[in-house]
C-alpha positions as CSV (number, residue, x, y, z in Angstrom):
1,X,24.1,-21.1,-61.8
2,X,20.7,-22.2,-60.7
3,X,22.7,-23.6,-57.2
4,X,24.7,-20.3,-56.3
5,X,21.6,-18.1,-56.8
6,X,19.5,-20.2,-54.1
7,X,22.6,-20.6,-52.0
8,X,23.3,-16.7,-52.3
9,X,19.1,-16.5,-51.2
10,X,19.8,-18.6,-48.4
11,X,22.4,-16.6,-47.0
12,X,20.7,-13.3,-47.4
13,X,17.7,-14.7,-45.5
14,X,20.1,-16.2,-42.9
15,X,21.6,-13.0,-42.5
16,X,18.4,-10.7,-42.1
17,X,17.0,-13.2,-40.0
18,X,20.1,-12.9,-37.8
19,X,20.4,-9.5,-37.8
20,X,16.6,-8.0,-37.8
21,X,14.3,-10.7,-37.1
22,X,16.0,-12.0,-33.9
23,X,15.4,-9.6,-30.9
24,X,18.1,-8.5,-28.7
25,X,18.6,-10.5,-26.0
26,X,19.9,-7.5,-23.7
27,X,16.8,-5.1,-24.3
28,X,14.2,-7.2,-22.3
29,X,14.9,-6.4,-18.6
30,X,13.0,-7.6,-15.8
31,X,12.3,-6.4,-12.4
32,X,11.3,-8.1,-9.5
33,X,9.4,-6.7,-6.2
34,X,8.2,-8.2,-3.1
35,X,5.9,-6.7,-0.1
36,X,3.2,-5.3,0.7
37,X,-0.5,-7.2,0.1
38,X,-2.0,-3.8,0.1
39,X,-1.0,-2.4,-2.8
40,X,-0.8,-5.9,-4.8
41,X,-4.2,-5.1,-6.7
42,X,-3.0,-1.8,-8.1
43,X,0.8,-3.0,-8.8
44,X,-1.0,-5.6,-10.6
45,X,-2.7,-3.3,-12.7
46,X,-0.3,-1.0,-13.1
47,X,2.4,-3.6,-14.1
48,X,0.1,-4.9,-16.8
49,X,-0.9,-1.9,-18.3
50,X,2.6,-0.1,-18.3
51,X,4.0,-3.5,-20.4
52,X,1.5,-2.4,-23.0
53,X,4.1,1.2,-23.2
54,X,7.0,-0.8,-22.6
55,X,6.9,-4.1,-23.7
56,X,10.7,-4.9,-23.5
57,X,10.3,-4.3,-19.5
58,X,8.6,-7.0,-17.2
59,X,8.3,-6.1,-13.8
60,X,6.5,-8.7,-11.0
61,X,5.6,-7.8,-7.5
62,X,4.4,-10.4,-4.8
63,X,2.3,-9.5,-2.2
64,X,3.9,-11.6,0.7
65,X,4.2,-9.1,3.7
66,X,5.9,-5.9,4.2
67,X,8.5,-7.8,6.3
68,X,9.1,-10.2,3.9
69,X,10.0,-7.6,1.3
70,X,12.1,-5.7,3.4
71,X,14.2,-8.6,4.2
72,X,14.1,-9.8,1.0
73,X,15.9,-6.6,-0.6
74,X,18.1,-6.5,2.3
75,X,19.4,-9.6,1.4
76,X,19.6,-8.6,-2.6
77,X,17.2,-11.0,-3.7
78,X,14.7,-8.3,-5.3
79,X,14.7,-5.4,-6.7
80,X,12.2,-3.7,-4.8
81,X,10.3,-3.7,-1.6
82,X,6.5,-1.7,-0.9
83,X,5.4,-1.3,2.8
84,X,3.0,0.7,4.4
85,X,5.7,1.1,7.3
86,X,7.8,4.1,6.5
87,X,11.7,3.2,7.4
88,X,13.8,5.1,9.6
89,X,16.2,7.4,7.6
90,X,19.6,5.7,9.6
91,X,18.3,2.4,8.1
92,X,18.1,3.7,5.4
93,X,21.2,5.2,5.2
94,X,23.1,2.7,6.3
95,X,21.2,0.4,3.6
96,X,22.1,2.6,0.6
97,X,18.5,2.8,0.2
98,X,15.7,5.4,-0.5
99,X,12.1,5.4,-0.4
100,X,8.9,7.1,-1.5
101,X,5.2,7.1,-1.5
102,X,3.2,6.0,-4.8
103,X,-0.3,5.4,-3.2
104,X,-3.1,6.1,-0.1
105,X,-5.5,3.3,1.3
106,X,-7.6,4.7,4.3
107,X,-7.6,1.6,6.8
108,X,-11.2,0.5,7.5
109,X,-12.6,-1.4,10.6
110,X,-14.6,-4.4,8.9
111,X,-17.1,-6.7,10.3
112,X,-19.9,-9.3,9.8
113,X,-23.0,-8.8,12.1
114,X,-26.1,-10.3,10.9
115,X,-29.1,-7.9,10.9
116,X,-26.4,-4.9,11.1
117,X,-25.0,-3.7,8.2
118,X,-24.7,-0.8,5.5
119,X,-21.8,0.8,8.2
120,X,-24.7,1.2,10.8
121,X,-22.1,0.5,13.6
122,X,-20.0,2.8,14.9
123,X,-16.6,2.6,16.8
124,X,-13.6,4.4,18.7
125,X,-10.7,4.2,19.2
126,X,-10.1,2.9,22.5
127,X,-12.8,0.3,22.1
128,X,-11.0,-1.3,19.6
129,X,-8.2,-1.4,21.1
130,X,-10.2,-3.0,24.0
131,X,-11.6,-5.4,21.7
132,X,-8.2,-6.2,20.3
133,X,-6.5,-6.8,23.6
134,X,-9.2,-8.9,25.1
135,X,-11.2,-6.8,27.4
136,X,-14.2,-6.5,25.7
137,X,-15.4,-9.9,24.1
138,X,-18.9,-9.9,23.9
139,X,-21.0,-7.7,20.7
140,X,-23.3,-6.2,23.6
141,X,-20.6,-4.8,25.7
142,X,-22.0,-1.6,27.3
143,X,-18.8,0.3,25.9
144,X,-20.1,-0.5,22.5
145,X,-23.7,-0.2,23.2
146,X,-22.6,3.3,24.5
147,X,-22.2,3.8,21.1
148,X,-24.8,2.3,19.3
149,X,-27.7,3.1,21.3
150,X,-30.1,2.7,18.3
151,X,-28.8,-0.7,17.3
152,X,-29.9,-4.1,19.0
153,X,-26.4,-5.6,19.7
154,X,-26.1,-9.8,19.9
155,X,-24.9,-11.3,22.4
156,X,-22.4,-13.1,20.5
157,X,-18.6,-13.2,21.2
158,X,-16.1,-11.4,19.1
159,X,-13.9,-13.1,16.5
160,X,-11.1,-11.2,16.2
161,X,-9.2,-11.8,12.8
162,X,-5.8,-10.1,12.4
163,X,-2.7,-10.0,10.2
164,X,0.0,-12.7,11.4
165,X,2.8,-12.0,9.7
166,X,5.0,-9.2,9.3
167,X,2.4,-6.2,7.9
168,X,2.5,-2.5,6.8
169,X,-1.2,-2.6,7.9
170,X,-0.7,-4.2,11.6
171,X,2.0,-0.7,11.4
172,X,-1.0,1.5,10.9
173,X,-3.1,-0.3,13.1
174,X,-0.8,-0.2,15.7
175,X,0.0,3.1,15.1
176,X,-3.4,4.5,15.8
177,X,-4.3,2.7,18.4
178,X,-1.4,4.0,20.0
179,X,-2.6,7.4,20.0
180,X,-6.0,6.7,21.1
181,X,-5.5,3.9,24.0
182,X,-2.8,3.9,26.6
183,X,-3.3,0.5,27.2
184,X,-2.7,-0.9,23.8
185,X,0.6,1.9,23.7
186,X,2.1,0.4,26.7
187,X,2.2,-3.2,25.2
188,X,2.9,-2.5,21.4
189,X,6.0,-0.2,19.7
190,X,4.5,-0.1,16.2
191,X,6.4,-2.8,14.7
192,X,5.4,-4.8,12.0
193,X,4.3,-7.8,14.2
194,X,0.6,-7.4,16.7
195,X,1.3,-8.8,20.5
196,X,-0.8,-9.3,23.2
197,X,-4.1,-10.0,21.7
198,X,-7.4,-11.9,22.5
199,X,-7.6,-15.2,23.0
200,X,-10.4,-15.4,20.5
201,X,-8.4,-14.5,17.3
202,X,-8.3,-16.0,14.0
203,X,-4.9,-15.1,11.8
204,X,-4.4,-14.5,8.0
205,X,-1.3,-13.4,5.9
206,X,-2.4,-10.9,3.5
207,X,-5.4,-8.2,3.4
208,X,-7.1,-9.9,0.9
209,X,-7.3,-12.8,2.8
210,X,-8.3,-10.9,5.9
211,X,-11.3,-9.3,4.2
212,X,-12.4,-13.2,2.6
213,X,-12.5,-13.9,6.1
214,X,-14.4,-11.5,7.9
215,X,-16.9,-11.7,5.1
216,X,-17.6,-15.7,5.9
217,X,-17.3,-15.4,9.5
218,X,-20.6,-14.1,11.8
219,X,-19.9,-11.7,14.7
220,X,-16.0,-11.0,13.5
221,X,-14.2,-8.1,13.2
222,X,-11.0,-6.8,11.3
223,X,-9.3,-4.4,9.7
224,X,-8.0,-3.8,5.6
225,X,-7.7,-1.2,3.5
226,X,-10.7,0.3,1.6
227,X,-10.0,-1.6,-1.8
228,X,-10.2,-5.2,-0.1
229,X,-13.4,-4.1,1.8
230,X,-14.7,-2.7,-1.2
231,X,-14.0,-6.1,-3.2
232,X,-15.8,-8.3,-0.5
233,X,-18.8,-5.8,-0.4
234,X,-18.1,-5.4,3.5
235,X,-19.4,-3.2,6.4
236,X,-17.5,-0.7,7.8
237,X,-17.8,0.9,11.0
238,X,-18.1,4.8,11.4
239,X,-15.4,5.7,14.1
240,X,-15.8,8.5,16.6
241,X,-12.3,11.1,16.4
242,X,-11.3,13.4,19.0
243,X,-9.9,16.8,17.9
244,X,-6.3,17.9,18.4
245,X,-6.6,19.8,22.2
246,X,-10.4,20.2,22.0
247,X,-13.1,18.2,23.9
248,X,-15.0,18.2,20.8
249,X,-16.0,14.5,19.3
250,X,-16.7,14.1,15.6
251,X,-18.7,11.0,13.8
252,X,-17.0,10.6,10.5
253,X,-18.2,8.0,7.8
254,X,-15.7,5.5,6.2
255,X,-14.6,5.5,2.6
256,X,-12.6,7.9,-0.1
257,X,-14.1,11.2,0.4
258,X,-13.4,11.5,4.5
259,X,-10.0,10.0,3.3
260,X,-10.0,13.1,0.8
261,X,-11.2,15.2,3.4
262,X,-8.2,14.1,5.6
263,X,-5.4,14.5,2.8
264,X,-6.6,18.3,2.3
265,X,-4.6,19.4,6.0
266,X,-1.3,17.2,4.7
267,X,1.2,19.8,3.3
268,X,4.1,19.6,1.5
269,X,6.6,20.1,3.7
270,X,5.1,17.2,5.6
271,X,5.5,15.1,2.8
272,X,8.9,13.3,2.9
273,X,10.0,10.3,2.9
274,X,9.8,8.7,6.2
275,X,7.9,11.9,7.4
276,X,4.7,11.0,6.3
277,X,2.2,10.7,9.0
278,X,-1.3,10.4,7.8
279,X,-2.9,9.3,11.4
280,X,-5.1,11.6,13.2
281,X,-5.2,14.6,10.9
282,X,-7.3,17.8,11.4
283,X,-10.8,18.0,10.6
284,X,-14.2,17.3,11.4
285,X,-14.4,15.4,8.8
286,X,-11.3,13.5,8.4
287,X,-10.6,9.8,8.3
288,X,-8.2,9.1,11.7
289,X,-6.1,6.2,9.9
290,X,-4.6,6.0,6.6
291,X,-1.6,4.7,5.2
292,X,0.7,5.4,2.5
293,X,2.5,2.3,0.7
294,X,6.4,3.5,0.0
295,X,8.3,1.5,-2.6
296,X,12.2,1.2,-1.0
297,X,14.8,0.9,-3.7
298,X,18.7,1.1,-3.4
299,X,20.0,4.4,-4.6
300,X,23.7,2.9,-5.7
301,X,24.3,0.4,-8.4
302,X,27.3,-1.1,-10.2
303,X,27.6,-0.2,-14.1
304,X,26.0,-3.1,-15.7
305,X,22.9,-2.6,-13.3
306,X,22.3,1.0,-13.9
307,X,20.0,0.1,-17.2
308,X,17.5,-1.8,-14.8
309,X,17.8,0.9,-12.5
310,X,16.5,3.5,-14.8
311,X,13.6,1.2,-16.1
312,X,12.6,1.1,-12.7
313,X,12.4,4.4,-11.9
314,X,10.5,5.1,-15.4
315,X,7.9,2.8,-14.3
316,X,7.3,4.1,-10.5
317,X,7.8,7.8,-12.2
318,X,4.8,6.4,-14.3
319,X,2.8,5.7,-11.9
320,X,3.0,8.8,-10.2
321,X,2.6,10.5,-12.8
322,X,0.3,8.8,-15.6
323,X,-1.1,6.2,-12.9
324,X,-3.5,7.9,-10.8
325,X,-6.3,7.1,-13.3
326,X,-6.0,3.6,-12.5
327,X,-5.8,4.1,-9.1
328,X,-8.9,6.0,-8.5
329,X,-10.6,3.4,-10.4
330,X,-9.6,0.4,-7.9
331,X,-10.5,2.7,-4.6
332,X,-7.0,3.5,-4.1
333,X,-5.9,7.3,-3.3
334,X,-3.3,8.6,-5.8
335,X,0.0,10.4,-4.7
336,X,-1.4,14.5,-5.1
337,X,0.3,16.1,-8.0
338,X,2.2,18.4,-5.9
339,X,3.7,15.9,-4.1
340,X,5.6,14.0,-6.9
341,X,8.2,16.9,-7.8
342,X,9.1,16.6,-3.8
343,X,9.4,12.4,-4.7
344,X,11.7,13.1,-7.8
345,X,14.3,16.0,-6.2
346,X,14.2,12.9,-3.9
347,X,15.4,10.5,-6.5
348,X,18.1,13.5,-7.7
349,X,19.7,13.8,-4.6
350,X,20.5,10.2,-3.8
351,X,20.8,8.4,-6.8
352,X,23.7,8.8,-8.5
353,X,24.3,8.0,-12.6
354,X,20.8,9.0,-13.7
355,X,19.3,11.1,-16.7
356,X,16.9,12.7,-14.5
357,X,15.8,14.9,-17.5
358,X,15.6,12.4,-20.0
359,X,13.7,10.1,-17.7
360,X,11.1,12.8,-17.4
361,X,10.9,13.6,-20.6
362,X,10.3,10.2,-21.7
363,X,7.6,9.8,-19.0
364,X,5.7,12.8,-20.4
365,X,5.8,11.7,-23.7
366,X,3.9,8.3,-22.9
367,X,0.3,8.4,-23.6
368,X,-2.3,9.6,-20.4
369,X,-4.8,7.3,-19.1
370,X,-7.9,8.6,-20.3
């Protein structure tokens, strides 16, 4: 009797163990993303803290390159790209893709001049392009001490120190430059890729690594976003901005509240996928270069893969919505609150097969930052 009551206890434990102890196997998902460096600090932050919600979801993001990421979903070996170089709407079409913004990073001009720092220097536009291209190589140029007249310039020569690989930053750079230098506009199209340049340039895959470098390097110059000056405690040049059809010049200040100042003159009819030009915006005292990251995703998927579909737009829902917190607190601007009902009729008019509802619903019912 002893026997069949221990065998009968065995069971039962076997059983419960079986069907209560051991987790499903088809509730943990994960998600994989590849792209941009810029926004690799706050996706890092974001992913950890949004597995403390949602345990059963893991979702990874390497910062390789918005090229790399691109190609990368293109060929279906992620789930997700993030670049800071908004993609044509036929590509995207013809990709079965979609694509929206989840956070701002003004672009800063960075450099290391001993005896000058605290953003004492000040910039243009056209002299950095100058700079970039070669034609002005030497810290004491007369086009920069034009500009500087209070400052003793060295007589140093310029290292230059640029993104190599495919970049959502080199976009923005580009992009600006562009607008502000005919010269630099009649050699580069804006592409991911920077041609043409100096000589004396020094290359680096990632803005982290860019900003490392400037920061151990005397009498060089580069360009990041604010977070990886920020990190390396850098200087960053003031830049001089023309207004829109006026001959008036304005001296604005680099970091988060000209970058503010610039986002006030962005409406919403402006803010659309693809349409989202943050370069040059009105105002005296507006930052002239910023760049929004977009996260491209594909809008169709088969059956089986609609589960890991939803869990990733719950997350990037998330962070527009419950992530802003953490992104003011790592010098990153947060998508306005305005803006992310225009991102989600987005969602609802190309992506078939979703609870749209629901997947608010359960967003709102997550616990704020606070």
């Amino acid at each position: 009797m002893k026997i069949i009551k221990i065998i009968s206890a065995i069971l039962l434990i076997s059983f419960y163990s079986t069907t209560i102890a051991k987790p499903n196997p088809t509730s943990a998902i994960t998600i994989n993303g590849e792209g941009s460096t810029v926004i690799y600090a706050l996706m890092s932050y974001w992913t950890h803290e949004y597995k403390t919600h949602v345990p059963q979801v893991k979702i990874n993001h390497v910062g390789s390159g918005s090229g790399i990421g691109i190609k990368m979903l293109r060929d279906k070996t992620v789930d997700f790209a993030a670049s800071e170089m908004p993609i044509d709407k036929k590509i995207l079409d013809q990709n079965g893709w979609t694509e929206f913004p989840i956070a701002i990073s003004p672009l800063e001009i960075i450099y290391n001049l001993p005896k000058i720092s605290g953003n004492k220097l000040i910039l243009d536009g056209s002299v950095i392009a100058d700079i970039y291209m070669g034609k002005i190589t030497y810290w004491d140029d007369p086009a920069i001490k034009r500009l500087n007249p209070k400052l003793t310039l060295p007589h140093h020569m310029i290292k230059i120190i640029y993104r190599s690989n495919e970049s959502g930053t080199n976009y923005t750079f580009s992009k600006w430059l562009e607008k502000v230098s005919p010269d630099w506009a009649i050699k580069h199209d804006g592409n991911l890729l920077l041609n043409y340049l100096a000589k004396n340039k020094i290359g680096v895959n990632s803005s982290d690594a860019l900003a490392k470098v400037v920061k151990g390097l005397s009498y060089s110059i580069g360009y990041c976003d604010y977070n990886a000056a920020e990190a390396q405690n850098l200087s960053m040049a003031s830049l001089i901005t023309e207004a829109d059809n006026e001959d008036a010049k304005y001296l604005v200040r680099p970091g988060l509240l000209s970058a503010y100042a610039g986002l006030v003159n962005v409406s919403s009819s402006n803010f659309e996928s693809s349409n989202l030009d943050l370069i040059s915006l009105p105002g005296s005292n507006s930052w002239p270069v910023m760049m929004a990251t977009y996260v491209i995703i594909p809008t169709k998927q088969e059956k089986s893969n609609l589960a890991k579909l939803n869990q990733m737009l719950k997350f990037f829902l998330w962070t527009l919505k419950r992530g802003g917190s953490y992104a003011s607190d790592l010098k990153y601007i947060p998508i306005p609150d305005k803006f992310t009902k225009d991102v989600i009729q987005s969602w609802e008019k190309s992506i078939p097969g979703i609870d749209f509802d629901k997947l608010i619903l359960n967003v709102n019912q997550m616990n704020a930052y606070s």
